[in-house]
C-alpha positions as CSV (number, residue, x, y, z in Angstrom):
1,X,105.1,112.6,64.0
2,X,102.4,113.4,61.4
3,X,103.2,112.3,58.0
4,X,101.2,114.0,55.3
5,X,100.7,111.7,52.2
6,X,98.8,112.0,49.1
7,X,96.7,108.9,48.0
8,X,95.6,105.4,49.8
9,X,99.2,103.5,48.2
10,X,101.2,106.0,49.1
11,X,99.8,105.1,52.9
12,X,100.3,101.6,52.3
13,X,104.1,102.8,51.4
14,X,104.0,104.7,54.3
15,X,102.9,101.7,56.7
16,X,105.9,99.3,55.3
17,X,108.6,101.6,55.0
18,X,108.3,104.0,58.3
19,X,110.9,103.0,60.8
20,X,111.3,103.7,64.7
21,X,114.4,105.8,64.2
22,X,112.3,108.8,62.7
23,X,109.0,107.9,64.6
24,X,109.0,110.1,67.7
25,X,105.7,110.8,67.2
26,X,103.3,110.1,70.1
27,X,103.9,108.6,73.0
28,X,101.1,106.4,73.2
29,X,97.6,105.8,70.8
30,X,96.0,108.8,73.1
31,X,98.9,111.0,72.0
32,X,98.0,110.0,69.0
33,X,94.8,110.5,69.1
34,X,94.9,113.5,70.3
35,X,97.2,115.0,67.5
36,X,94.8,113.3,64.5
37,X,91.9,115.4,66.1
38,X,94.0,118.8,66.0
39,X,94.4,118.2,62.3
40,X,91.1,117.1,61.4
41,X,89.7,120.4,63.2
42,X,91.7,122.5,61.3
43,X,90.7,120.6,58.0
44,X,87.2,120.7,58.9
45,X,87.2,124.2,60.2
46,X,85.6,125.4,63.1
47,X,82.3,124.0,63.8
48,X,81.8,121.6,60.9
49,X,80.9,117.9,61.9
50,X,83.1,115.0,61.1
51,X,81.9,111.5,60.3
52,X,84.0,109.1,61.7
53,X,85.1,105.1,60.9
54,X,87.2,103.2,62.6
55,X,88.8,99.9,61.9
56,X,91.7,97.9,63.9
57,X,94.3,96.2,61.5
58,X,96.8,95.7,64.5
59,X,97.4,93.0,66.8
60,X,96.3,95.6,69.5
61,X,93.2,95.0,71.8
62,X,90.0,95.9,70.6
63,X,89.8,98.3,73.6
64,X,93.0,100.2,72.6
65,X,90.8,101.1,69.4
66,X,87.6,102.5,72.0
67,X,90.7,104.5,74.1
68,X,92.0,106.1,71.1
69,X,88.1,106.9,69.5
70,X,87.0,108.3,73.1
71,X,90.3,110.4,73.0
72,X,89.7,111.5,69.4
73,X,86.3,112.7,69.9
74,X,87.2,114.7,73.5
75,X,90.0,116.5,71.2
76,X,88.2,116.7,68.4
77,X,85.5,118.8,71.0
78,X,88.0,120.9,73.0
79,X,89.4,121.8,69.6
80,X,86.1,123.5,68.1
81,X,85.3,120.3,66.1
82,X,82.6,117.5,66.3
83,X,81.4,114.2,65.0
84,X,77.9,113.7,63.5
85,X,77.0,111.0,60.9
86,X,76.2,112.5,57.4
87,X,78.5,115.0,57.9
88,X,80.2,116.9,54.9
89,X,83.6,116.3,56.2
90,X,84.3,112.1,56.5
91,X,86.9,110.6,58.2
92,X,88.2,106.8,58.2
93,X,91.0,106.0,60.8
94,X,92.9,102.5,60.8
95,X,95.2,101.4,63.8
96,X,97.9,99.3,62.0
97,X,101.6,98.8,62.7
98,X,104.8,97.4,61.4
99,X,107.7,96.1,62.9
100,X,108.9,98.8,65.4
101,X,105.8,100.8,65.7
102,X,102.0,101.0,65.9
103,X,100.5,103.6,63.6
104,X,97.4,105.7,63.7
105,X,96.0,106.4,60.3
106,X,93.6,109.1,59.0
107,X,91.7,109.4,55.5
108,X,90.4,112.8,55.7
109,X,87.9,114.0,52.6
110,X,85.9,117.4,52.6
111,X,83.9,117.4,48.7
112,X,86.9,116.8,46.3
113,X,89.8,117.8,49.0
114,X,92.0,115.0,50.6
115,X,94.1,113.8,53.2
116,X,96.1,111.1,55.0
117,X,98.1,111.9,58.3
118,X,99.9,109.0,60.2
119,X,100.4,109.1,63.7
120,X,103.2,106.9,65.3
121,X,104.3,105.5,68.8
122,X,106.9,103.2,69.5
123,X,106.5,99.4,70.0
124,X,106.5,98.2,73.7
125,X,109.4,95.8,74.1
126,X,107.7,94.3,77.7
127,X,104.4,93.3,78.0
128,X,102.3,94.4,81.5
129,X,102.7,92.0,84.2
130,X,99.3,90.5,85.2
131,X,98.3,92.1,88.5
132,X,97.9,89.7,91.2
133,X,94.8,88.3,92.6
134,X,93.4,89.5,96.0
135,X,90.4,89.5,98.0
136,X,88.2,92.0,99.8
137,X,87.5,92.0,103.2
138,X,84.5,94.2,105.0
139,X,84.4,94.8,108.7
140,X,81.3,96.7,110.1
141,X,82.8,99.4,112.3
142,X,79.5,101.2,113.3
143,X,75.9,101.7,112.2
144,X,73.5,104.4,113.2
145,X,70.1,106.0,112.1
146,X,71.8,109.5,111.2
147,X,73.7,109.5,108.1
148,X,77.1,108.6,108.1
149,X,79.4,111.1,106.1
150,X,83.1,109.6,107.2
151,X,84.8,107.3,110.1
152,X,88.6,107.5,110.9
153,X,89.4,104.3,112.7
154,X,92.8,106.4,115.1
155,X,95.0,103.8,117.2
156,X,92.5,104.2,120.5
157,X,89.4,105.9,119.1
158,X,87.1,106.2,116.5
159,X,85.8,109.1,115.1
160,X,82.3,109.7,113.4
161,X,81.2,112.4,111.0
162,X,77.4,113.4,110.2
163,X,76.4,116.6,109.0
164,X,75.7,118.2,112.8
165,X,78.4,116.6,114.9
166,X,82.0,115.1,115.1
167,X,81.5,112.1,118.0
168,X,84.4,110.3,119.2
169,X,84.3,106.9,120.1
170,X,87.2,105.7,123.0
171,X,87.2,102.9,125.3
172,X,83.8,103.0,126.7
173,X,83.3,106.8,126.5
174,X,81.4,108.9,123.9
175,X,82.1,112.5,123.2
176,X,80.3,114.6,120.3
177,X,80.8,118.1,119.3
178,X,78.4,119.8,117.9
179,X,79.0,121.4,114.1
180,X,78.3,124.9,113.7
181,X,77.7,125.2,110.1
182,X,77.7,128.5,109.0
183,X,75.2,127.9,106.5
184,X,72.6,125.1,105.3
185,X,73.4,121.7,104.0
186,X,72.4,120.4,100.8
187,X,70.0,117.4,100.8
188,X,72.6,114.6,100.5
189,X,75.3,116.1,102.0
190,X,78.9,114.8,101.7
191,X,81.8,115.3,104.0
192,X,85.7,113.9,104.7
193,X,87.9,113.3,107.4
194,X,91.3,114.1,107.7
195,X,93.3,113.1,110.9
196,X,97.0,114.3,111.7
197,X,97.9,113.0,115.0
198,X,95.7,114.9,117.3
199,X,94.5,117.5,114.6
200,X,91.4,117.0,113.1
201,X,90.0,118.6,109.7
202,X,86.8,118.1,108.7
203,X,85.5,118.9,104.9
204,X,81.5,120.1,104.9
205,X,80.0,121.8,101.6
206,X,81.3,125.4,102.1
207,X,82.5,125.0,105.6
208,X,85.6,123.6,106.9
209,X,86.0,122.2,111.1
210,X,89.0,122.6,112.5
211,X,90.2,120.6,116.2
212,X,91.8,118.5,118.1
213,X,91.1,114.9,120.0
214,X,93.3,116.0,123.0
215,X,92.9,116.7,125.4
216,X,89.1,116.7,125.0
217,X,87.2,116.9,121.2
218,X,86.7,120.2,120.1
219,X,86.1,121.9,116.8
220,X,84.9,125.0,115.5
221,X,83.5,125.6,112.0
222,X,84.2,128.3,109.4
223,X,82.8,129.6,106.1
224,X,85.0,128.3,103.3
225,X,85.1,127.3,99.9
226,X,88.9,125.6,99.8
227,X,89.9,122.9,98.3
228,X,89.4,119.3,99.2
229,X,92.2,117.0,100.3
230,X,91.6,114.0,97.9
231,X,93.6,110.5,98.9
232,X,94.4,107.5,96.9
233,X,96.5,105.2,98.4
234,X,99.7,106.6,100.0
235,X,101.0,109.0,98.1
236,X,98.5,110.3,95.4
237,X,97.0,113.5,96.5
238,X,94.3,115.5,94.4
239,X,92.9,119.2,95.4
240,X,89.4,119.7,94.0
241,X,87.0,122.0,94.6
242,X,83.6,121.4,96.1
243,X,80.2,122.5,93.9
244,X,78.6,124.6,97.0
245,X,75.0,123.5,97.8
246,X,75.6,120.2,95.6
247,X,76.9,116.8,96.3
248,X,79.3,116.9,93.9
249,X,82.8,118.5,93.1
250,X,82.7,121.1,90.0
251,X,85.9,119.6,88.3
252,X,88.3,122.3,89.5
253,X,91.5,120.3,90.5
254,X,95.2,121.2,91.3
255,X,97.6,118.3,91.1
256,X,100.7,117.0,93.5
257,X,103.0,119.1,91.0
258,X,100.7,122.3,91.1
259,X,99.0,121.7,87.9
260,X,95.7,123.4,87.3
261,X,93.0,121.7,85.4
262,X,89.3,122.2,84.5
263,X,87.9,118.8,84.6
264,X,84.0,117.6,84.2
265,X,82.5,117.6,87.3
266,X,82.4,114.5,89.4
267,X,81.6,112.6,92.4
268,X,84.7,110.2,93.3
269,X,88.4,110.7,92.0
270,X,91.3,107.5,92.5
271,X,94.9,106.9,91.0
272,X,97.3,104.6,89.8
273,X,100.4,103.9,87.8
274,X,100.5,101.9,84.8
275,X,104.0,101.4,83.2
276,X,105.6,103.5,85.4
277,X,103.1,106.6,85.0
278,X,100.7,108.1,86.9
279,X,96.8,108.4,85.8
280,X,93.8,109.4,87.4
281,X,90.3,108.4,87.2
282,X,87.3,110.5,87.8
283,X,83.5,108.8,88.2
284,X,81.8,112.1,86.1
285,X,78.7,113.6,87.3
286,X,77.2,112.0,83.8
287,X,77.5,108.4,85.0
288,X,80.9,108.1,82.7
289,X,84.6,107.1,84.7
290,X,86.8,109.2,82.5
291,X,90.8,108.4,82.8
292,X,93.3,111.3,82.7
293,X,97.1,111.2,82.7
294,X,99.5,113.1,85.1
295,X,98.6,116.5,83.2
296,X,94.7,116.0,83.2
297,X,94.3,115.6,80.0
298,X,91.6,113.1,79.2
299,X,92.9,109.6,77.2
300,X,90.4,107.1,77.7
301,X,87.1,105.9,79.4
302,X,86.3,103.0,81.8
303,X,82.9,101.4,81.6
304,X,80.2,99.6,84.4
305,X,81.1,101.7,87.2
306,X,79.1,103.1,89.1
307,X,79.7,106.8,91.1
308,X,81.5,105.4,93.7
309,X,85.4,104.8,93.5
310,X,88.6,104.9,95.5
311,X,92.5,104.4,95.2
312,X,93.5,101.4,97.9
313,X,97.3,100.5,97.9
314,X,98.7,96.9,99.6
315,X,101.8,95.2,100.0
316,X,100.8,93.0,97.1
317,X,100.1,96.2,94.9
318,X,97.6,98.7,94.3
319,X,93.9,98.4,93.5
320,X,90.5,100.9,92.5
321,X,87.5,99.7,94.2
322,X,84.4,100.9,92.4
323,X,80.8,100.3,93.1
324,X,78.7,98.7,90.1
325,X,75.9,100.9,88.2
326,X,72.4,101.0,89.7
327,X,69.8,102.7,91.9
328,X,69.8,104.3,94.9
329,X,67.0,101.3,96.4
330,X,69.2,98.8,95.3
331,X,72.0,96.7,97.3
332,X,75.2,97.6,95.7
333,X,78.7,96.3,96.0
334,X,82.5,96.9,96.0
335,X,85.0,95.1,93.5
336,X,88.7,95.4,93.2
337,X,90.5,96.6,90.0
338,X,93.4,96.8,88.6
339,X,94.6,99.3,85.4
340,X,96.1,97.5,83.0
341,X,97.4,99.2,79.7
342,X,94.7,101.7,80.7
343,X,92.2,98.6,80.5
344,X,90.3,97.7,83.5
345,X,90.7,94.4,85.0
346,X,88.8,92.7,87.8
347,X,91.5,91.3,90.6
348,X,89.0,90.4,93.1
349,X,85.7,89.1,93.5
350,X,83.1,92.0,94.2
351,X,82.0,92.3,98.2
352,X,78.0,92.5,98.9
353,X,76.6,95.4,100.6
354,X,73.2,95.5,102.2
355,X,72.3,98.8,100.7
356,X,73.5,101.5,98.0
357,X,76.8,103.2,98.8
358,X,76.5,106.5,100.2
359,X,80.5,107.6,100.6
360,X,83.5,105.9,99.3
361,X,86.7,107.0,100.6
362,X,90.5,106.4,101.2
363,X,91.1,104.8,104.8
364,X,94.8,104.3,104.4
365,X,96.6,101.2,105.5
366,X,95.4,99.2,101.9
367,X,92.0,99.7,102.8
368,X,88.5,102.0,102.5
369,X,86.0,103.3,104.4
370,X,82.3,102.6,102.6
371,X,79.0,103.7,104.3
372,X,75.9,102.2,103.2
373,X,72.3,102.4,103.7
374,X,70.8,99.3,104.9
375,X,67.5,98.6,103.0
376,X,66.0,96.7,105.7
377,X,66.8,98.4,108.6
378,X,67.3,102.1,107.7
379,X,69.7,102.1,109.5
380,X,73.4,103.9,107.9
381,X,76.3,101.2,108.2
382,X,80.2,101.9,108.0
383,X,82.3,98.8,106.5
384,X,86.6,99.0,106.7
385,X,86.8,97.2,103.1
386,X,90.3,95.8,103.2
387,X,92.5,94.2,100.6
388,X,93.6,90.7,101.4
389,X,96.7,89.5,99.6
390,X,97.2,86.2,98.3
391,X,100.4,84.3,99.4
C-alpha cells in the first residue's frame, strides 16, 4: 500500500493511526523499497536525479536501512531515475513503525511541488532462529603443476579437469582423455564437472564434453554455448550462461521454475532460504555480492566478499562459503555463512588456504570443492572443504 498524504503532520497521523488490517502493502522493506522508487521516478520524471536522506526511526537493524537504500537506488535505476547530490528533485525517507507494522516513508519535493507516500509491511510475529555454529574442514585431494578447473571425488575414482584433458584417478591406475576443444581457451579458463552415475559432462567456455567412466574414460567435445548447470546444496539449481572467451558468466539465468532473468554479470552464484523463501546471491563481476529473491529481482547487497562463493547444505543446516576480498598474490581463505533476515552472519571460523582461490564449487554431500594456487610451490592444490556440525 502507498498512502498519498499532504504535509509532514498529516504523516505523523498517518504513522499512529495506520493499522495491519488495511496494510497489505509490501511484503517486506525491499518491496517497499522498490514501490517508493517507482513513484519517485515518475515524480521526478525520466532522467532527473534525486537526492536522497535516509534516517531509521524503527527498532530495525541499521542494515535493514542499507537493504532498503541499495534496493531503492537499483529501482530507482531500472525505472529511468537516479540519485545525485544537489539534485533539483530531494528526497528524505524514514523507516518507522507502529504497533502492527513497519513503515517506509518518503518526503518527495521538486521546486514548490510535494509529496509523502508510505509504504507498509507487516510485523514479524517470530524472530529468526540463530543459525548454529559449525566448523570447516579441508582435505587436500590432489595437487599438480597444470591448472586445476574441477575434481569430482565418485565412490572408487577421482576425476580431474584441466583445460586439455579429463584424467581419472582409480585404485592405482591413471587414465586421461584428451579434450578436443573446438576452439581456443581464454587466459584463465574456468570449467565444471557434472557426474551422473557413469555419465560425465564437462562445462569449457563454448564447448561442452560429453562421456562415460565405463567401461573405459572417454569423451568427445562439441561447439556449444548452453547453459551451465549451477549447484547449491541439494536442491537449488541455476542455468546461466557463460560470457564466451571470458571467465565469467554474462548474467543470463533461467531459474528451477523457468524464470528468465537478465542479471549483472558474475563470477560465483549460491542459494539459500531465509524464513521459508528462497534467495540467491551472485558475487558481480564489479567486486559487489548482490542478493536476489526467487524472481531475480535484486533486494539487497552483502559486503567483504570476495569473487568466490558457494551454496553448502549439512544435516545441521545450510551455509555460503565465500572467500574474503584481496589479490590474486595473496593467500586467501574460506568462511562459513549463514543468511539471516538477509544479513550475513559468520557461523564458522574462516579456513587458511596457501594461495588465492582459483574455482569454488558445489561438491555435494555438505561440502565444496576449492582449488588454490600455492604461492610457494606453484603448484595448483584441490581441498574437499567440508562442514563439521557441532553436537
Amino acid at each position: 500500500m502507498i498512502a498519498p498524504v499532504n504535509g509532514w503532520r498529516a504523516v505523523i497521523a498517518a504513522l499512529l493511526w495506520i493499522t495491519a488490517r488495511n496494510a497489505v502493502a509490501a511484503d517486506d522493506p525491499a518491496g517497499a523499497a522498490r514501490e517508493l522508487a517507482r513513484k519517485t521516478a515518475g515524480f521526478a520524471g525520466r532522467g532527473e536525479p534525486v537526492s536522497t536522506s535516509w534516517r531509521n526511526l524503527s527498532s530495525l537493524a541499521p542494515s535493514v536501512l542499507s537493504q532498503a537504500r541499495t534496493v531503492f537506488e537499483a529501482a530507482l535505476h531500472d525505472a529511468g531515475g537516479r540519485t545525485g547530490d544537489g539534485a533539483q528533485v530531494a528526497a528524505q525517507l524514514t523507516l518507522s513503525e507502529n504497533a502492527a507494522q513497519y513503515l517506509l516513508v518518503e518526503e518527495i519535493r521538486k521546486a514548490d511541488e510535494r509529496q509523502v507516500w508510505i509504504s507498509a509491511w507487516k510485523r514479524s510475529a517470530t524472530p529468526a532462529a540463530s543459525p548454529q555454529r559449525m566448523t570447516l574442514e579441508k582435505k587436500l585431494v590432489t595437487e599438480q603443476d597444470e591448472p586445476i578447473l574441477d575434481v569430482r571425488i565418485l565412490p572408487a575414482a577421482k576425476l580431474v579437469l584441466t583445460p586439455s584433458r579429463l584424467t581419472m584417478y582409480r585404485n592405482d591406475a591413471r587414465t586421461a582423455a584428451e579434450l578436443s576443444i573446438p576452439k581456443s581457451l581464454p587466459r584463465d579458463p574456468r570449467g565444471l564437472l557434472h557426474v551422473n552415475g557413469t555419465a560425465v559432462q564437462a562445462y569449457l567456455p563454448g564447448a561442452l564434453c560429453t562421456g562415460s567412466t565405463e567401461p573405459g574414460l572417454s569423451v568427445e567435445c562439441r561447439p556449444s554455448d548452453e547453459p551451465w548447470v549451477l549447484e547449491s546444496g541439494s536442491r537449488a539449481l541455476l542455468l546461466a550462461h557463460f560470457e564466451r572467451g571470458r571467465n565469467y558468466f554474462d548474467g543470463r539465468v533461467t531459474t528451477q521454475t523457468g524464470v528468465r532473468k537478465a542479471a549483472a554479470p558474475f563470477y560465483t552464484a549460491a542459494s539459500f532460504e531465509d524464513q521459508g523463501k528462497t534467495f540467491w546471491l551472485l558475487a558481480l563481476v564489479d567486486g559487489r555480492t548482490r542478493l536476489y529473491d526467487a524472481s531475480f529481482e535484486a533486494v539487497d547487497q552483502v559486503n567483504g566478499w570476495g569473487s568466490d562463493i558457494a551454496g553448502v547444505e549439512a544435516r545441521c543446516g545450510a551455509a555460503v562459503l565465500a572467500t574474503r576480498p584481496g589479490g590474486d598474490e595473496e593467500p586467501d581463505a574460506l568462511q562459513a555463512f549463514a543468511i539471516v533476515n538477509r544479513a550475513s552472519q559468520a557461523i564458522a571460523a574462516p579456513v587458511d588456504l596457501p594461495g588465492p582461490v582459483t574455482a569454488l564449487w558445489n561438491a555435494g554431500g555438505g561440502s565444496a570443492l576449492a582449488v588454490t594456487r600455492n604461492l610457494v610451490t606453484g603448484k595448483y592444490e584441490a581441498y574437499l572443504v567440508t562442514i563439521a556440525c557441532g553436537d
